[in-house]
N, C-alpha and C positions, 0 to 999 in steps of 0.2 A: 828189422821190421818196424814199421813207424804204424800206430794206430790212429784211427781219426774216430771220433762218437761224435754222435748225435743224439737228440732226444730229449729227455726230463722234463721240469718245469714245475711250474705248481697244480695242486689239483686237492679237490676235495675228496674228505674218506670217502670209500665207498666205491673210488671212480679207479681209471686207468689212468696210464701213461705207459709210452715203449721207446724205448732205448735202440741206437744200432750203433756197430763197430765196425770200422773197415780198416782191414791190415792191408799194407802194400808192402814192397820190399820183398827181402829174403823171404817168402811164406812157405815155403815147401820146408822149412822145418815146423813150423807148429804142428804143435801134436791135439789140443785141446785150447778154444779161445771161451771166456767168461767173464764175469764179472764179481769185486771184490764192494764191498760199499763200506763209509766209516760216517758217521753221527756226528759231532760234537759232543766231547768227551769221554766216546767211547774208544774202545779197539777196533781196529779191521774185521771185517765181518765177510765169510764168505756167502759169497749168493748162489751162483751156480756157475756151472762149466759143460761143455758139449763136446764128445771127441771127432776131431775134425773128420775121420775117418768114416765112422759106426756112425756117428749124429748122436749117439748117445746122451741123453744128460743126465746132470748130477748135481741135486736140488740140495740146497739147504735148507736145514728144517723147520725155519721162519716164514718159508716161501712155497714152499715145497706145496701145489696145490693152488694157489695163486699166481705164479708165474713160469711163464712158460719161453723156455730159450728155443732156437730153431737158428740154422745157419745157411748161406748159401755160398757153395763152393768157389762159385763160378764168377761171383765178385767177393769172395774171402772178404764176407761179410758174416756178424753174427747180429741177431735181434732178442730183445729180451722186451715182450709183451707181460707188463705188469698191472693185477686186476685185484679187484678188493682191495685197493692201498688201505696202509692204516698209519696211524701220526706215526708210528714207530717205526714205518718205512722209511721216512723222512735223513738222508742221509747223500753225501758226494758216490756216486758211482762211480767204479773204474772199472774199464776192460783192459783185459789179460791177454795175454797171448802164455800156452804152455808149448817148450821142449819137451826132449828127454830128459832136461834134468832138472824141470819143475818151472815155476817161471820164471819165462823170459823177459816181457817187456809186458809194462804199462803205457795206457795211454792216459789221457787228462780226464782227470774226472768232471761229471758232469751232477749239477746238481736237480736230486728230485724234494721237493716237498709235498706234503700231505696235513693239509687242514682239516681240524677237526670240527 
């Protein structure tokens, strides 16, 4: 599975930005595609995930309310529309592809920042 993003950028608190992912290849294995984000100096940080199936997501608790993932099957594509940024959004995004056996593949991160 090879991932491609798009999206990020700069942007002032308060405002948006939205992100998308497009998995080609192998895709009939993903089970869940998302995104993981990391700061400088920080850890990995998870964001959210959607299951490719149910469309379900699964927010983390820094975003959860603010950002909203949605997918579309039909170009195994996912979207991550992000609102109320705050500076501590400010981090390299990555999208995920999940298996069954957790994940599979990253693609390149993309960077978002948030001015305050």
């Amino acid at each position: 599975v090879q991932l491609q993003a798009f999206g990020g950028g700069l942007v002032q608190a308060g405002g948006s930005l939205s992100l998308s992912c497009a998995a080609s290849g192998r895709t009939s294995s993903i089970t869940n595609m998302g995104w993981f984000r990391q700061a400088p100096g920080k850890e990995r940080e998870f964001v959210v995930s959607i299951n490719w199936n149910a469309g379900s997501p699964n927010y983390g608790d820094s975003v959860e309310g603010r950002f909203t993932i949605s997918r579309d099957n039909a170009k195994n594509t996912v979207y991550l529309q992000m609102n109320s940024l705050k500076p501590e959004d400010t981090a390299v995004y990555s999208c995920v592809t999940y298996s069954r056996s957790g994940i599979a593949h990253w693609g390149q991160g993309t960077q978002v920042t948030v001015s305050s």
